[in-house]
FIKEKOL-393814 format. One record per atom (N, C-alpha, C): residue in three letters; residue number from 1; atom name; y, x, z. Coordinates in pm, whole numbers, plus 50000, padded with zeros to 5 digits. Each point is the difference from the previous one (the first is absolute). Layout:
% FIKEKOL-393814
[ALA,NUM,CA,[Y,X,Z]];
...
***
This chain:
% FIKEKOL-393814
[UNK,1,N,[55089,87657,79356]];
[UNK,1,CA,[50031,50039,50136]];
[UNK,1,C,[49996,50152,50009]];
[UNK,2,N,[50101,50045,50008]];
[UNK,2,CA,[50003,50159,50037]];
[UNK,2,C,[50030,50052,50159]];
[UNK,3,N,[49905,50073,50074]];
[UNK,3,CA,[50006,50022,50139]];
[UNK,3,C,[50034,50157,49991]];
[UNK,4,N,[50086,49994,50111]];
[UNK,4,CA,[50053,50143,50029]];
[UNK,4,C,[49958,50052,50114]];
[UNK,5,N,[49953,50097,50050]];
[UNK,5,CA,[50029,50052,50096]];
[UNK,5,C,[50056,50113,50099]];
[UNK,6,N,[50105,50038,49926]];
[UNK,6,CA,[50104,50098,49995]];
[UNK,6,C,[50012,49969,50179]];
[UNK,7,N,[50076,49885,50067]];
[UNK,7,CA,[49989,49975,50103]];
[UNK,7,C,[49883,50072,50126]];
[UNK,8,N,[49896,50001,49963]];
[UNK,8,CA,[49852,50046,50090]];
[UNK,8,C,[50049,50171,49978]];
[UNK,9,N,[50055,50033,49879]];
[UNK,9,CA,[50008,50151,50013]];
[UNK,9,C,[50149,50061,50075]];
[UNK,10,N,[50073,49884,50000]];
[UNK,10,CA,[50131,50079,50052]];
[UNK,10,C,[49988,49950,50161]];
[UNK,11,N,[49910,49902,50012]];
[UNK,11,CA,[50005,49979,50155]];
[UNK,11,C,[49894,50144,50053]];
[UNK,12,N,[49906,50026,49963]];
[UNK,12,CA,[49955,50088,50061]];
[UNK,12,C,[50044,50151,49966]];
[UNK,13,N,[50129,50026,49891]];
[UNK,13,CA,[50041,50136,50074]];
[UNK,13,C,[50122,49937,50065]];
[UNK,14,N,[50041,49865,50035]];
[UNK,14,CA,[50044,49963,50093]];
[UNK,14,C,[49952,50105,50156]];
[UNK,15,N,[49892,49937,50003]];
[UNK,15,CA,[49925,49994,50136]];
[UNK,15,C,[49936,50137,50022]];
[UNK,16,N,[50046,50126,49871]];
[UNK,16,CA,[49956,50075,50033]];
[UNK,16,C,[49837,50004,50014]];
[UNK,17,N,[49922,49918,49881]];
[UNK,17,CA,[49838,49979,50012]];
[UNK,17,C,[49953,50089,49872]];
[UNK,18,N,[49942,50060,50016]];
[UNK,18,CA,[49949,50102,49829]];
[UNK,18,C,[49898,49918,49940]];
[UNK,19,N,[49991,49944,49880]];
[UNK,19,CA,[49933,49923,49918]];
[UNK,19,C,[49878,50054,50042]];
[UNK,20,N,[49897,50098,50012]];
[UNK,20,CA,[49875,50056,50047]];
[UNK,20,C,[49974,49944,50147]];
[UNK,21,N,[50106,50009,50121]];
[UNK,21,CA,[49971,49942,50112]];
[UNK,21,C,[49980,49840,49992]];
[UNK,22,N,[50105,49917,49959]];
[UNK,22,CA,[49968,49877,49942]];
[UNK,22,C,[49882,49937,49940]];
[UNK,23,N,[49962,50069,49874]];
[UNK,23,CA,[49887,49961,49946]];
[UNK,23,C,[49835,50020,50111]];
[UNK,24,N,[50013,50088,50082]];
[UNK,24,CA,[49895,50032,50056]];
[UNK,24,C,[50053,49855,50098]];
[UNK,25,N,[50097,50011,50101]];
[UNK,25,CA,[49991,49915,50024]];
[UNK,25,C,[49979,49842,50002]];
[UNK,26,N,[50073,49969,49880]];
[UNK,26,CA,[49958,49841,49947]];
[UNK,26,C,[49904,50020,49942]];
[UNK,27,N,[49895,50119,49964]];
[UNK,27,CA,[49907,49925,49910]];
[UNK,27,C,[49986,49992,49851]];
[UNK,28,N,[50104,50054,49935]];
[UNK,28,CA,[50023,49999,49882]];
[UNK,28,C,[49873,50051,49866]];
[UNK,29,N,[49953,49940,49972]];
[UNK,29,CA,[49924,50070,49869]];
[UNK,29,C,[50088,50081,49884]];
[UNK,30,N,[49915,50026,49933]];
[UNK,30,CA,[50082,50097,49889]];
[UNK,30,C,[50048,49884,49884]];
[UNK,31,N,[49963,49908,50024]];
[UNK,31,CA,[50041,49915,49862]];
[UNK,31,C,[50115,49888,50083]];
[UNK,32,N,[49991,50030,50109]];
[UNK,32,CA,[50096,49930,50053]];
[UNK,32,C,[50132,50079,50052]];
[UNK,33,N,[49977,50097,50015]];
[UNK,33,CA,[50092,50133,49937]];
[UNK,33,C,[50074,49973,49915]];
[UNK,34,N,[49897,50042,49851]];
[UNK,34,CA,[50065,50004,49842]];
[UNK,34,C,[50102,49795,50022]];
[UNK,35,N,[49923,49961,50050]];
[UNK,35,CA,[50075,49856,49990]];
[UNK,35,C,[50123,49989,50058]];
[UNK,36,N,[50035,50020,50084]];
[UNK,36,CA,[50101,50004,50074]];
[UNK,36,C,[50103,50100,49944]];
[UNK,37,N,[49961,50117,49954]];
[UNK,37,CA,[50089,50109,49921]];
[UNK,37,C,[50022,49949,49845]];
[UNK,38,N,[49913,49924,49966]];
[UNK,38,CA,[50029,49910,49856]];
[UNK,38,C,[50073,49889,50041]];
[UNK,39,N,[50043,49927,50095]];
[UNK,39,CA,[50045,49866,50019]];
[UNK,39,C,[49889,49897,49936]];
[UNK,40,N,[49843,49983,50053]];
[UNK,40,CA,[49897,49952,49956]];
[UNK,40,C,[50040,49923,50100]];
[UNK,41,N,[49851,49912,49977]];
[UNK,41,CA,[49949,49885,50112]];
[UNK,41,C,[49920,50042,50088]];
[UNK,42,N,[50034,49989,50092]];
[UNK,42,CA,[49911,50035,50158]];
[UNK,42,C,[49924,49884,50046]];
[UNK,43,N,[49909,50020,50053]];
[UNK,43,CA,[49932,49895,50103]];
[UNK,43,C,[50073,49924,50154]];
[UNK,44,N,[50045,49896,49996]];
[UNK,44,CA,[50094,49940,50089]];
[UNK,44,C,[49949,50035,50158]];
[UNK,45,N,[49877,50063,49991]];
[UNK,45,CA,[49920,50065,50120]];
[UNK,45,C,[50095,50154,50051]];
[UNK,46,N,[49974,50077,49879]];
[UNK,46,CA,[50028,50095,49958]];
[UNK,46,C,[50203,50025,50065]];
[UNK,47,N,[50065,49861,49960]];
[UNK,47,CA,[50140,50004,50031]];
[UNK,47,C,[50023,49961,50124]];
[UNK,48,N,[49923,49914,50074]];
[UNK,48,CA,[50002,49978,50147]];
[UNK,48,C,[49950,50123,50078]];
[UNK,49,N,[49938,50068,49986]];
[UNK,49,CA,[49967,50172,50063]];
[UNK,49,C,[50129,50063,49986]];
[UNK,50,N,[50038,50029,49892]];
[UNK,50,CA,[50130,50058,49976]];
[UNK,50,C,[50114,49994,50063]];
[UNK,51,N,[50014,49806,50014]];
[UNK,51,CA,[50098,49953,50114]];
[UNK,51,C,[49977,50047,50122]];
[UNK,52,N,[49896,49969,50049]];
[UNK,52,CA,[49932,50010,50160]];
[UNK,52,C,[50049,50121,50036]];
[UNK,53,N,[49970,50136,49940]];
[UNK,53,CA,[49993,50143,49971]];
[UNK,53,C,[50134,50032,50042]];
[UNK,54,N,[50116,49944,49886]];
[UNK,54,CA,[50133,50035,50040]];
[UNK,54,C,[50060,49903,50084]];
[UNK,55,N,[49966,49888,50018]];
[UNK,55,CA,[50074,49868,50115]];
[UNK,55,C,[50098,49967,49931]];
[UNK,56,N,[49956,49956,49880]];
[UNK,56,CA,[50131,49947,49929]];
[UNK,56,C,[49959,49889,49906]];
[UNK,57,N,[50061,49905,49911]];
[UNK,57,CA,[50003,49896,49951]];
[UNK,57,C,[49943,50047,49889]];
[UNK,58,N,[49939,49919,49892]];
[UNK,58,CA,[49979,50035,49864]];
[UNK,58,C,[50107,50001,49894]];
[UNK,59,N,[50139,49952,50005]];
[UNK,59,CA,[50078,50038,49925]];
[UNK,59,C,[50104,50111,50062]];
[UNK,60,N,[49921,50072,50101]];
[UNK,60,CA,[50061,50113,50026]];
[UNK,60,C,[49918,50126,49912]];
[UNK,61,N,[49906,49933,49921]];
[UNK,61,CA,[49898,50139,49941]];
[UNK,61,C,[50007,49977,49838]];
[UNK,62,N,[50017,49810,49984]];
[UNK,62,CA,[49933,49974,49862]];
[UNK,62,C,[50140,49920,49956]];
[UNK,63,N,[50044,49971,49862]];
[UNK,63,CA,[50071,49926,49948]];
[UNK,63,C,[49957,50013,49840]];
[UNK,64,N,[49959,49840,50013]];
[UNK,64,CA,[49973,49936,49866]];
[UNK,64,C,[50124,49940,49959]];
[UNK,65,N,[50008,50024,49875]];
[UNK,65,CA,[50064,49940,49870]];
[UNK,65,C,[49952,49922,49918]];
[UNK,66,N,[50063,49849,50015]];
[UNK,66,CA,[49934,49906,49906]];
[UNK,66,C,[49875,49899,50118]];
[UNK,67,N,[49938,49919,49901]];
[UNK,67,CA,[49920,49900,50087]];
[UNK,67,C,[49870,50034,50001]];
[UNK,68,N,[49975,49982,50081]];
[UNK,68,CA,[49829,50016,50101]];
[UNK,68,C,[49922,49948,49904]];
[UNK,69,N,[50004,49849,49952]];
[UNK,69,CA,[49924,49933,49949]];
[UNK,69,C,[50034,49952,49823]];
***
């Protein structure tokens, strides 16, 4: 399973949001940072903040390749 999240970065210079304002705002740790800039695994906690944050769906931020399970 390979997760991208190229999506979460082009929606927010979409929206005109600076990765520093974001992170303060959702909450972001530093390893959840490096994760998200690696296309890692996040905490499904972690991706519902994110949504909430921008008001948008989760395959407006994330797209996996391949099967879940």
């Amino acid at each position: 399973m390979h997760l991208d999240y190229t999506r979460l970065f082009e929606l927010l210079k979409q929206q005109k949001i600076s990765f520093p304002k974001f992170k303060k705002a959702v909450n972001i740790t530093e390893a959840e940072e490096w994760m998200l800039k690696t296309n890692g695994q996040i905490r499904a906690e972690t991706i519902f903040r994110i949504c909430q944050y921008l008001r948008c769906d989760i395959k407006d931020i994330l797209e996996v390749d391949g099967h879940l399970l």
